[in-house]
DRENSE-224313 format. One line per 8 residues: number of its first residue (from 1); their letters; for each residue x, y, z of C-alpha. Coordinates in Angstrom, 2 decimals. Example, Ala and Ser with C-alpha at 12.3 -4.5 7.8 and 13.67 -1.06 7.14 Angstrom:
BEGIN
1> AS> 12.30,-4.50,7.80 | 13.67,-1.06,7.14
//
This chain:
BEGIN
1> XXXXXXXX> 118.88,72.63,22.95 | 117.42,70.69,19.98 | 115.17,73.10,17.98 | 114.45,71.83,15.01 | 117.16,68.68,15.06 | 115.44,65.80,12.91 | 116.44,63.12,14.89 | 119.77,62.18,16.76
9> XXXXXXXX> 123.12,61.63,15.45 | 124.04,59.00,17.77 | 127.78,59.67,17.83 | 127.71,58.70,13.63 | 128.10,60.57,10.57 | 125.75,60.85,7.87 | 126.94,57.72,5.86 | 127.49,55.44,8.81
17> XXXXXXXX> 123.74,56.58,10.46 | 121.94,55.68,7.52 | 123.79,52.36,6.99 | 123.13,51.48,10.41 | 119.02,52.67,10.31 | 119.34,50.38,7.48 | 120.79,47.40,8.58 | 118.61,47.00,12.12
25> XXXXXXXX> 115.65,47.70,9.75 | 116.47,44.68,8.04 | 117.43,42.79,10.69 | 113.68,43.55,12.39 | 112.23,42.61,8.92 | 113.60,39.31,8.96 | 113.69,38.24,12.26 | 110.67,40.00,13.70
33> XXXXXXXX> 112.34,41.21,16.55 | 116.06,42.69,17.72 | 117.75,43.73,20.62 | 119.65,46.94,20.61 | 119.84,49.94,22.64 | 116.77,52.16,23.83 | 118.43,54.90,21.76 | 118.71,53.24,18.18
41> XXXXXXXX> 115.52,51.57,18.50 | 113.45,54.82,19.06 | 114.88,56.59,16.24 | 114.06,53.30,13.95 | 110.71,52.61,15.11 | 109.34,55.44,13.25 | 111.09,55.06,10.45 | 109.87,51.27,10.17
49> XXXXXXXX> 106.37,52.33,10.99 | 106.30,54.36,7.76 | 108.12,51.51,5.62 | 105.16,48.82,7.26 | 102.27,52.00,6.28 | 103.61,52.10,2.65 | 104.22,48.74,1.96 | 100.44,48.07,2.64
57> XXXXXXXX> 99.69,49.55,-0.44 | 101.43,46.89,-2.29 | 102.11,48.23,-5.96 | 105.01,47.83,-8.36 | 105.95,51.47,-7.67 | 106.02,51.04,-3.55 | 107.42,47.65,-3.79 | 110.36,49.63,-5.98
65> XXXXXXXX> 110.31,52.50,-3.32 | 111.01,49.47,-0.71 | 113.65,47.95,-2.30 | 115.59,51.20,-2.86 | 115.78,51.58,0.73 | 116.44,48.24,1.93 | 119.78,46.59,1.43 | 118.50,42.82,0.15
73> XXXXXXXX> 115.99,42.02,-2.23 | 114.85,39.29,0.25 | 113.82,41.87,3.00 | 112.17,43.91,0.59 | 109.89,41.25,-0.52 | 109.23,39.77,3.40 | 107.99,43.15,4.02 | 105.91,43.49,1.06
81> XXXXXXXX> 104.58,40.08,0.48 | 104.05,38.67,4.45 | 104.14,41.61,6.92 | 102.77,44.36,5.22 | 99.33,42.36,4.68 | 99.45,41.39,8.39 | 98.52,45.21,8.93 | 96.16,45.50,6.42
89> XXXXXXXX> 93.46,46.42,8.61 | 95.99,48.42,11.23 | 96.67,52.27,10.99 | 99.85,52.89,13.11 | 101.76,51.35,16.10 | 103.36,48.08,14.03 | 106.20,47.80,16.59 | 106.93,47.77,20.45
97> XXXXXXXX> 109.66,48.28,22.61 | 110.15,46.14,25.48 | 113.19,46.94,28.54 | 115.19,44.38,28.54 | 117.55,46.34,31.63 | 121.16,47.82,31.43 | 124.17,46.44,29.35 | 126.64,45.42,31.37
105> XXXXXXXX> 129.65,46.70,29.89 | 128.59,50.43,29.66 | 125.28,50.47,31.38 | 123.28,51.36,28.33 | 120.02,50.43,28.02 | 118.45,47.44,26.31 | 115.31,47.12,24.82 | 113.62,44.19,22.33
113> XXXXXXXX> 111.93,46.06,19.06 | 109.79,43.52,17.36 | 106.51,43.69,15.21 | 103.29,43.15,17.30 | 100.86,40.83,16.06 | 98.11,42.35,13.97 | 95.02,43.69,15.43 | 92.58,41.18,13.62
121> XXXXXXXX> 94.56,38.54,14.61 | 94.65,39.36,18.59 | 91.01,40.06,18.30 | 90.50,36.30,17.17 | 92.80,34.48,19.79 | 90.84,36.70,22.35 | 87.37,35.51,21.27 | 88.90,32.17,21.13
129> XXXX> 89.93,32.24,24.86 | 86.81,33.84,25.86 | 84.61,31.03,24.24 | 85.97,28.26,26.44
//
């Protein structure tokens, strides 16, 4: 049973975990979406969602929060300066998940984590198909 587990180990110690939950964050900072398995990418999505909800706020202090958890300066500043004001107006739900199907080698499943589009910015292309 898992009462009161965190989150899950995925076969990793401590060290190589958080290096890894570091690493595909960064990876979905800079290239908007990855492909890993269903397992790694729902124990990152939260922890993205709550780096995306900080970095809205945008100050010296979060920006320094940011960069102590990312490994590059240049991810740190892609989430503060371009995708963090993409959600300005957006409370939650900055990612999705996406099946992709089954690995081949070991059958494990594959899913695409990217950032969605904001909200204000769907709202506009909508209005903008609904006008013609």
């Amino acid at each position: 049973m898992r009462h009161r587990r965190a989150s899950k180990k995925l076969n990793r110690d401590t060290k190589h975990r958080k290096a890894l939950f570091k690493n595909l964050i960064q990876a979905l900072i800079i290239h908007e979406k990855i492909k890993t398995t269903e397992a790694k990418a729902k124990v990152i999505k939260p922890l993205i969602d709550r780096l995306i909800a900080k970095a809205k706020q945008g100050s010296l202090h979060i920006r320094r929060q940011v960069l102590a958890f990312l490994p590059t300066k240049k991810a740190a500043q892609k989430l503060v300066d371009e995708i963090a004001p993409r959600f300005r107006e957006q409370v939650g739900g900055f990612t999705k998940l996406v099946r992709l199907g089954s690995r081949r080698g070991d059958n494990a499943m594959q899913v695409e984590l990217s950032l969605v589009k904001s909200s204000a910015a769907a709202a506009k292309g909508n209005e903008t198909k609904k006008k013609k």
